[in-house]
FIKE-395758 format. One record per residue (C-alpha): z, x, y; residue number from 1; residue in one letter. Coordinates in nm, 3 decimals. Layout:
        w        u        v  seq  type
        Z        X        Y  NUM     a
...
# end
This chain:
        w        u        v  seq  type
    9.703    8.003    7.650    1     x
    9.810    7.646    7.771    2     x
    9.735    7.550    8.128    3     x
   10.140    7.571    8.159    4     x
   10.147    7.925    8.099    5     x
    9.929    7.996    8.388    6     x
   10.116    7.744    8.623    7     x
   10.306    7.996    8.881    8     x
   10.664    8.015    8.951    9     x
   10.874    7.919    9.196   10     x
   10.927    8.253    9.282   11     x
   10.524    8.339    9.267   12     x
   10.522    8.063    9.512   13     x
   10.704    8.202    9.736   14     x
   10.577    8.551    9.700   15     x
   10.225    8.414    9.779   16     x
   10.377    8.236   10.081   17     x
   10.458    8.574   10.229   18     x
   10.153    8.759   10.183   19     x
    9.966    8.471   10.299   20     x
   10.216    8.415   10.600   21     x
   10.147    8.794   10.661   22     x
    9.790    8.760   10.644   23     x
    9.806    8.468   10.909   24     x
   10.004    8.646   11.186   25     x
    9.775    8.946   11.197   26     x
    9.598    8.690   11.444   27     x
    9.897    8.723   11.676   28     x
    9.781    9.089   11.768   29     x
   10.211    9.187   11.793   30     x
   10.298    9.452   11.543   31     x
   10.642    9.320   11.624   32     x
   10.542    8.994   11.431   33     x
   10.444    9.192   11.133   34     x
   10.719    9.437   11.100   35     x
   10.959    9.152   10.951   36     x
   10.720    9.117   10.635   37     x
   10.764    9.469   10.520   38     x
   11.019    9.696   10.343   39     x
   11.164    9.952   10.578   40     x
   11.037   10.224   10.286   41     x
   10.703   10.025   10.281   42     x
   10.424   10.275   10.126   43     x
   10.017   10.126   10.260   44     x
    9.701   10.267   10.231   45     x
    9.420   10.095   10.432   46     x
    9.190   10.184   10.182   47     x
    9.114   10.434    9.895   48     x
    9.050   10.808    9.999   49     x
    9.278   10.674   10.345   50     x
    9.637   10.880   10.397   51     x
    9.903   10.677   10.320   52     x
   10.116   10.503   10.552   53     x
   10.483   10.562   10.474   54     x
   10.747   10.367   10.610   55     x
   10.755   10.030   10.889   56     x
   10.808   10.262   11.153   57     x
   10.475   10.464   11.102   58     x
   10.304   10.113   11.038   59     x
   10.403   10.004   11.382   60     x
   10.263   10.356   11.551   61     x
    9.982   10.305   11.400   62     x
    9.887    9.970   11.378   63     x
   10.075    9.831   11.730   64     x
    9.799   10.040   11.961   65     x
    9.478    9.923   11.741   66     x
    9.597    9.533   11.766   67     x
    9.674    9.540   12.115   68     x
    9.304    9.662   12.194   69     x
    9.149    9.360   12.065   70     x
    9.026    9.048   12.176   71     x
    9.076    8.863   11.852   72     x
    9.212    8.918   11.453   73     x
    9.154    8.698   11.182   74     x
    9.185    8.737   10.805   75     x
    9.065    8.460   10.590   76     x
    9.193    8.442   10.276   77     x
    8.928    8.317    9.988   78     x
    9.125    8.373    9.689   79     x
    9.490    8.422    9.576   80     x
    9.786    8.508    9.266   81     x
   10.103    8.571    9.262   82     x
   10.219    8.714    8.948   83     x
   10.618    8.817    8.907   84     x
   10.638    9.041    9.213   85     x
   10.244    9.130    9.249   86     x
   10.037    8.954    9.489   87     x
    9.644    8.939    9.472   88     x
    9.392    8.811    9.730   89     x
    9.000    8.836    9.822   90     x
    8.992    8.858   10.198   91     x
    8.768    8.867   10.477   92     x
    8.942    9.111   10.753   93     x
    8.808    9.063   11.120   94     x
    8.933    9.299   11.386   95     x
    8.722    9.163   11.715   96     x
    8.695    9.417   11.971   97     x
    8.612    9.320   12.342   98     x
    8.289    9.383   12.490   99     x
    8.199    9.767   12.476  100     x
    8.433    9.805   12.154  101     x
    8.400    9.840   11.787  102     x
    8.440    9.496   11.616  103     x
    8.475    9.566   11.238  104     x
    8.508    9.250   10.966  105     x
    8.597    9.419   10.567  106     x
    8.565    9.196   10.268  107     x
    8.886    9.374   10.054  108     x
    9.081    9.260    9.769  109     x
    9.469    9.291    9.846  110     x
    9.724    9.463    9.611  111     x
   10.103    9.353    9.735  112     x
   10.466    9.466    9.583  113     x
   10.717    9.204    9.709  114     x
   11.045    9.355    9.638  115     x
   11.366    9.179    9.806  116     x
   11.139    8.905    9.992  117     x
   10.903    9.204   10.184  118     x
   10.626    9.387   10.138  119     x
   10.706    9.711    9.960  120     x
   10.331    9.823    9.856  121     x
   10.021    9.731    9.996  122     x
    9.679    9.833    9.891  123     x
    9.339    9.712    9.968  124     x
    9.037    9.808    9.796  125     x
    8.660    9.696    9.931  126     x
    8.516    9.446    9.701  127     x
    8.200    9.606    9.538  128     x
    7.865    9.459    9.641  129     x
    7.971    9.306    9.971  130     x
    7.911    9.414   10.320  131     x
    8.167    9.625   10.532  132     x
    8.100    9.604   10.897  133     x
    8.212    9.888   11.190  134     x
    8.016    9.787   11.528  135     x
    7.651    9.795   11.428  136     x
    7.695    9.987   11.147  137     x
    7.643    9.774   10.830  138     x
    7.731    9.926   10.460  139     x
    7.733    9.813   10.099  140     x
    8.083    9.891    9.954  141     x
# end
């Protein structure tokens, strides 16, 4: 394979610009600032064995309470592809609670659908061998 075949597309571009754009503005603790990334039918599941999340509107009851109970959110992105309409990333989640509360940080890698410029599918899976972190509470995923 030539290194032109693995060049990305426009369109891949684009794609990766949104997740990443997505990743950034979990920082802004608003579910409101989220909601315009994702597909009103958008299907998420926080992580394997987790119920599924079905729909923007469930996304926003759940995740709009959690955010607004932290002190601080920041996802760094280490890695990232954008093939056709799947997006891939290596991330480093941390939810920082205030004092008292249950700060958490999760090393994932992120599956993304982008169907009509959104998020229609969203996945994340804990990368094997790294640390997951829920207050004290330290575990090898």
């Amino acid at each position: 394979m030539s290194v032109e075949q693995t060049k990305m597309s426009a369109q891949d571009l684009r794609n990766e610009q949104l997740v990443r754009d997505f990743c950034r503005d979990w920082s802004l603790r608003d579910v409101d600032a989220l909601l315009p990334y994702l597909a009103e039918d958008l299907l998420y599941q926080i992580a394997p064995g987790q119920p599924l999340i079905t729909g923007r509107d469930q996304f926003a009851k759940q995740m709009g309470p959690f955010l607004k109970k932290l002190d601080s959110v920041r996802w760094d992105i280490l890695r990232s592809f954008a093939v056709a309409p799947l997006v891939l990333n290596e991330r480093i989640d941390s939810f920082n609670a205030p004092p008292g509360g249950l700060s958490m940080e999760f090393h994932v890698a992120g599956h993304f659908l982008i169907a009509d410029g959104v998020i229609k599918e969203w996945k994340d899976w804990p990368v094997p061998g790294t640390k997951q972190k829920v207050g004290n509470s330290i575990r090898e995923a």
